[in-house]
N, C-alpha and C positions, 0 to 999 in steps of 0.2 A: 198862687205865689210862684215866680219863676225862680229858678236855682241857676245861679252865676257860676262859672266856672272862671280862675281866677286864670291868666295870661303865664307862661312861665318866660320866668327870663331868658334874654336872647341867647345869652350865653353858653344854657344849657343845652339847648335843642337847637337841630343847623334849620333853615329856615322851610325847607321844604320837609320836614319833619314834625313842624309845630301845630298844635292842636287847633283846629279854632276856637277862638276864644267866646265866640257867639255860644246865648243859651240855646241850648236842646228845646224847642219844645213838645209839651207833654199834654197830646190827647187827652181831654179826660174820659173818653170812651177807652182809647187804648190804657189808662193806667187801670181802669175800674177792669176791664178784660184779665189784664195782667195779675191783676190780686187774687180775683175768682181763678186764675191757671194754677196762680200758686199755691191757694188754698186746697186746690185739687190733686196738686203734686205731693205737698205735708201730709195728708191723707192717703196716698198710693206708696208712700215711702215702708220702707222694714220696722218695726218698733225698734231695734235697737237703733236704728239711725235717729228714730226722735224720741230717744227718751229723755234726754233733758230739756228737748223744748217741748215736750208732754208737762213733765214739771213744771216747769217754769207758766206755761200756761195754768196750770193747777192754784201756785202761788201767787200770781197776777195776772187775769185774765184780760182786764182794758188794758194792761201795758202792754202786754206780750202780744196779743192779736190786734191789736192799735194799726187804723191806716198809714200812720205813719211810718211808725218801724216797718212794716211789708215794703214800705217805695224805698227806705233808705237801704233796704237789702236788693230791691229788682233794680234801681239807680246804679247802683255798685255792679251789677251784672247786666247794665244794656238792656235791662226788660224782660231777661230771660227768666223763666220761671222757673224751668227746672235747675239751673246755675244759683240761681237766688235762694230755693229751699233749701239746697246743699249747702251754702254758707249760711244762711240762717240757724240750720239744723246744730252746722261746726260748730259756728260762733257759740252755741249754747251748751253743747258740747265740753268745747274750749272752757269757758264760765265757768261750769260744774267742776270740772279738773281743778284748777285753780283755786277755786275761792269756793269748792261746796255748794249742796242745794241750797242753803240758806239765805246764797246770794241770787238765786236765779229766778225772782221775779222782782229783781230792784234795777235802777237804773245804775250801772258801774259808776263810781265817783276815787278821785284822787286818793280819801281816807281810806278807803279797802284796800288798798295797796300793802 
């Protein structure tokens, strides 16, 4: 499934500034590469930097280590791995701050708020 990225308006951005709007495509040899660096990066990380996505893997294990959520964190970083564990790590991090362990093998929704 290709991932569209949406045009921004002209207004915002001067024309030699603007994104292409064309999708990225995505290897799946480079994305399958990319998951295993980052599985190896979460693992080479300090404990205190993943302990709450230690939890959170604890509490939901198909959620939290899901192919999915790994691309929607390396997506967000261009593919880097070690960029991507760091904000995955934060994000869960962030989560726990927030809203406690109790929420950190759920998917966030409106009503937690």
């Amino acid at each position: 499934k290709e991932r569209r990225s949406r045009p921004i308006p002209s207004g915002l951005m001067s024309s030699s500034a603007a994104p292409s709007t064309r999708p990225v495509p995505e290897d799946p040899a480079v994305v399958d590469d990319s998951i295993r660096q980052l599985d190896r990066v979460l693992q080479m990380m300090r404990p205190d930097e993943t302990a709450a996505y230690n939890l959170a893997c604890h509490a939901s294990p198909h959620l939290i280590t899901s192919r999915s959520l790994r691309l929607q964190f390396l997506r967000a970083e261009a593919f880097q791995p070690g960029l991507a564990a760091h904000r995955l790590t934060q994000y869960f991090s962030t989560v726990q701050k927030m809203f406690g362990t109790e929420l950190l093998g759920q998917e966030l929704r409106l009503s937690h708020l």
